[in-house]
N, C-alpha and C positions, 0 to 999 in steps of 0.2 A: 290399734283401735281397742277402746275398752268395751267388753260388751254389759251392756247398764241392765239389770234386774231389778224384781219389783225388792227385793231386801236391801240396795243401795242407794235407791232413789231418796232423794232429802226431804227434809220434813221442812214445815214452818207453822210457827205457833200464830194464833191468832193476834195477840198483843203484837206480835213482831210486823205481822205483816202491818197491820194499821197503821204503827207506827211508821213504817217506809211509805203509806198512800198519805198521811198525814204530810210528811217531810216535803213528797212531792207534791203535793198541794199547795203547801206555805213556799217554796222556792221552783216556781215553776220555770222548765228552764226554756230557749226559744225552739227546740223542738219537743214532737208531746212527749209525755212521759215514759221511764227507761222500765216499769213495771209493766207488765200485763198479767192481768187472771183470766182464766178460762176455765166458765161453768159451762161442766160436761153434766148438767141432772137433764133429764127426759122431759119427761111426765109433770116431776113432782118440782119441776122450775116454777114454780109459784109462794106467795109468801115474800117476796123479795130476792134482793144480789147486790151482791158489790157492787159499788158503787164504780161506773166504768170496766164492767167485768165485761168480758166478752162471750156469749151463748153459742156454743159448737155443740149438742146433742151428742149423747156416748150413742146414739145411734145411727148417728149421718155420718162417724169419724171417717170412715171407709170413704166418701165422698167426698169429703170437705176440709181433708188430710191436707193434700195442696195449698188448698186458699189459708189455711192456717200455720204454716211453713213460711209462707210469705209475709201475711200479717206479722208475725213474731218473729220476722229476722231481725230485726233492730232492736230489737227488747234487750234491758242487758237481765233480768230477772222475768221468769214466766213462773206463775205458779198458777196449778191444775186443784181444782177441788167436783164433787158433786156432792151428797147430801152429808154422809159423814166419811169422804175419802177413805172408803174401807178396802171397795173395789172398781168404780169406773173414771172414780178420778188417778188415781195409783196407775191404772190399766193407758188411758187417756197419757200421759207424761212418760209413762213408757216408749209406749207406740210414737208419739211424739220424738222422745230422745233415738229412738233406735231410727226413724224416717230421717231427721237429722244428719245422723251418724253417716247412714247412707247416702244423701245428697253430699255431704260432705268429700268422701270417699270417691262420688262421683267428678264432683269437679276438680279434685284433685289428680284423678287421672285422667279428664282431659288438659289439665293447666300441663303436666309431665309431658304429654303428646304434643301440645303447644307452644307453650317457653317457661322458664324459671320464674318470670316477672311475674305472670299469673298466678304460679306455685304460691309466689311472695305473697300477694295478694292475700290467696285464700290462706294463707297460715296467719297475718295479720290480725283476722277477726279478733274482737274482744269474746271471751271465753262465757256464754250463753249459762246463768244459773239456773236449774229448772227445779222447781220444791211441787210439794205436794202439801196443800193445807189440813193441818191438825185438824182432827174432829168435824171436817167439811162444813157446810153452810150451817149443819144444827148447833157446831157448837160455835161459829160465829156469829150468828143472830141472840144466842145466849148473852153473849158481852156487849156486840157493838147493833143489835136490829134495830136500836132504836134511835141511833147515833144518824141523821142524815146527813152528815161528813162525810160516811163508810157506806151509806147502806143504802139504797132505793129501794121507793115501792114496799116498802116490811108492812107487811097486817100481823101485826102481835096477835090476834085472834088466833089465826092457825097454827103456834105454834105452843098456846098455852099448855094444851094435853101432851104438848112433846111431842117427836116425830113417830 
């Protein structure tokens, strides 16, 4: 088991991502989409979001760790931001990857206790990317706030003076 820290955790540029919610947009396939983002901002969750982002509070994680484990098993790409992913989206995909790690670990030793078949199983999964967004929502309302492909809800008002 690797243990993942906040200096290995991956990055993704904003062009990049759009570009993947774009793709998935134009070839939607018959199940939903193999992306998820998850906005970890508080407070300052206003102004807009990604378009199909998902809202988990960097304050509820402690709570809502679970339901968000579940949600994003199927994801084959998760990426984490909050305002400018400096610290609770970084913090957020952490915690995430290391909960992960764990359930993982877990069911792996009861599949051991069980049968091989089940080992099989859980070593099958397709291998889960987990990125951390560049420059968090300030610097992707910078390029894309005004894009409604990318972006719901954006009041360019509030971000004139910057964050």
């Amino acid at each position: 088991m690797t243990m993942v820290t906040i200096s290995n955790l991956q990055r993704i540029t904003a062009p990049k991502l759009a570009e993947m919610l774009l793709a998935s947009a134009n070839h939607p396939s018959p199940d939903s989409s193999k992306v998820a983002i998850v906005d970890v901002r508080d407070d300052d969750h206003i102004g807009g979001h990604i378009k199909s982002s998902l809202h988990f509070p960097s304050c509820s994680l402690d709570a809502t760790m679970p339901t968000l484990l579940r949600k994003l098993a199927d994801k084959e790409v998760v990426v984490f931001h909050c305002a400018l992913s400096q610290q609770r989206g970084p913090s957020a995909a952490l915690r995430y990857l290391r909960e992960k790690e764990a359930q993982a670990a877990a069911v792996k030793k009861a599949a051991e206790e069980k049968e091989a078949e089940a080992e099989a199983e859980a070593k099958a999964g397709k291998q889960q990317q987990v990125y951390v967004l560049d420059r968090g929502f300030v610097g992707w309302q910078e390029a894309y706030g005004s894009d409604e492909r990318l972006t719901e809800a954006y009041r360019k008002e509030l971000w004139e003076d910057g964050y």
